[in-house]
C-alpha positions in Angstrom: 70.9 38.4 38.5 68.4 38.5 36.0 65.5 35.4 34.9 64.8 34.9 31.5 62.4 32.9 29.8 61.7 31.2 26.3 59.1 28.9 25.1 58.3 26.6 22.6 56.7 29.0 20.0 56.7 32.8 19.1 55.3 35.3 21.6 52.1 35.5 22.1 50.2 38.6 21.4 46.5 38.7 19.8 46.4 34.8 20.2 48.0 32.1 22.6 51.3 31.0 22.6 51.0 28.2 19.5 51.7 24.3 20.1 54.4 22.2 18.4 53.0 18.6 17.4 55.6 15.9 18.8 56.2 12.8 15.9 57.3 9.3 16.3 60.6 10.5 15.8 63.5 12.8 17.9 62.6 16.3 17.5 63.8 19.6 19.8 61.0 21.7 20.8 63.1 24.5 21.8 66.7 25.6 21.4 68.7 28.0 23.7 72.5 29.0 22.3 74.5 30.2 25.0 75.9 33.6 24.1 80.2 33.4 23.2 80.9 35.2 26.4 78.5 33.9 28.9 77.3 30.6 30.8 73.6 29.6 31.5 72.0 28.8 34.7 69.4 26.9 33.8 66.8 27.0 36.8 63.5 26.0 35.7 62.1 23.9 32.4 58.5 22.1 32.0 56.8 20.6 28.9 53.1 19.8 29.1 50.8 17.8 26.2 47.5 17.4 25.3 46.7 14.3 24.5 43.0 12.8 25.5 44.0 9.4 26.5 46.8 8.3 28.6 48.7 6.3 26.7 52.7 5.2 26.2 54.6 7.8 27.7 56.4 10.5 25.8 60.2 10.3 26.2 61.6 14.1 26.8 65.1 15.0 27.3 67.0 18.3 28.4 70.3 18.5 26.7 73.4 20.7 25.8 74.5 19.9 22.2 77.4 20.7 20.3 75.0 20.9 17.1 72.4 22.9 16.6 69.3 21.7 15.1 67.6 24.0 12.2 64.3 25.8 14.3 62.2 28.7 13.7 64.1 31.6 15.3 63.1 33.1 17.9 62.8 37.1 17.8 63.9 39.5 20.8 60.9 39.5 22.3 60.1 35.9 22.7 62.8 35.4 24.8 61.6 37.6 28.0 62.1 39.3 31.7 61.0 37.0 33.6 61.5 38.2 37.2 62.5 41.5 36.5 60.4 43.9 33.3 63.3 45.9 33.6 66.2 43.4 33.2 68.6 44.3 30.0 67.9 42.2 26.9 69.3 38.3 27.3 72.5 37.7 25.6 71.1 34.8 24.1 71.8 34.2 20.2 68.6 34.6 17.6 68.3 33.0 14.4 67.4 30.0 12.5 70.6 28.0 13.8 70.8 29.3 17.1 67.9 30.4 19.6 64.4 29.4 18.3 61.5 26.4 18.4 59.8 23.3 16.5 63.1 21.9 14.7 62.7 21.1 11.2 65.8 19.5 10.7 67.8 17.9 14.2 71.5 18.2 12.8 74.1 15.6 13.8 75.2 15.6 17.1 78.1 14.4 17.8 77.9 14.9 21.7 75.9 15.4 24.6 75.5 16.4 27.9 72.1 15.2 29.7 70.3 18.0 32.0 67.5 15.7 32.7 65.2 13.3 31.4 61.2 12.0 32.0 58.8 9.9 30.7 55.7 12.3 30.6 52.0 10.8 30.0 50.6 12.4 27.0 47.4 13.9 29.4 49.6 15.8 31.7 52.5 18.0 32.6 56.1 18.3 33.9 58.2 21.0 35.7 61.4 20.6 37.3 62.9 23.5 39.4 67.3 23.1 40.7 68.0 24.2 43.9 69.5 27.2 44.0 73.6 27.0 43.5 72.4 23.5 41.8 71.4 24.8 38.5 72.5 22.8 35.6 75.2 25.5 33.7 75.4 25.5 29.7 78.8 26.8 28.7 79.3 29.5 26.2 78.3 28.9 22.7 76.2 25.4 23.3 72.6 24.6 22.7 70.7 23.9 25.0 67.3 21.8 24.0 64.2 20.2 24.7 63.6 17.0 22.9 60.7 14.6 22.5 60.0 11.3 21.0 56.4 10.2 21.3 55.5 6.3 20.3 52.3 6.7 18.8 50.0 9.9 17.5 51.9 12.9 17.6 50.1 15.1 20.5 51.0 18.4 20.9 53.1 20.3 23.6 54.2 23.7 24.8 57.9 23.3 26.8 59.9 26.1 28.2 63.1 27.0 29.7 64.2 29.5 32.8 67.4 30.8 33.1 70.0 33.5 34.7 72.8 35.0 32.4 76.6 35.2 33.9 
């Protein structure tokens, strides 16, 4: 079974993959919608800032909506291989409501379901890897996201997702 992997901006090609600035308020870093027909096996996800001073933590949140939240879509080729170069295309959904990073608007959600959640210092990183048969599963046509909420000065992060397709 297939890896794929997303991240929190387009794919990077001449330059590095860009940074979203977190706010004082809730926003989703990166959305994943499950495809109609398929579940997600969500195996891997880490977020990393870069603030200069340690400071109040940054609240961050892996979640399955039922809303999506209004992103910048992501394109075929930001959502990539990850294991195998030769895997089939993921089945995840593209466009502005659907697969894609750095919300602009977070849509009302009207339920949750929590994958996991940290308190991240602004000066470092997080990863967090399920045991295999442990993986958290998003069910067809849900969002998975990551989510921040900083207290102070926005810093900025790059977060990512790993998952199978079945």
């Amino acid at each position: 079974m297939a890896l794929y992997w997303a991240a929190s901006g387009a794919m990077a090609t001449t330059s590095q993959l860009a940074t979203v600035t977190t706010t004082t308020t809730l926003k989703t870093l990166l959305q994943i919608a499950s495809p109609s027909t398929r579940v997600l096996r969500i195996v891997e996800w880490g977020i990393s800032f870069d603030g200069s001073a340690a400071a109040t933590p940054i609240a961050c949140e892996l979640i399955q909506t039922d809303v999506a939240a209004t992103v910048t879509a992501h394109v075929s080729a930001g959502v990539q291989p990850f294991d195998d170069p030769n895997a089939p295309a993921s089945l995840v959904q593209l466009g502005t409501s659907l697969s894609g990073y750095n919300a602009s608007v977070e849509g009302t959600t009207t339920a949750t379901r929590t994958a996991d959640v940290q308190l991240v210092s602004p000066t470092t990183s997080f990863v967090r890897q399920w045991p295999l048969g442990r993986e958290f599963v998003l069910p067809p046509s849900k969002f998975l996201r990551v989510r921040v909420k900083a207290t102070g000065t926005g810093v900025n992060a790059y977060a990512y997702v790993v998952w199978s397709e079945s």
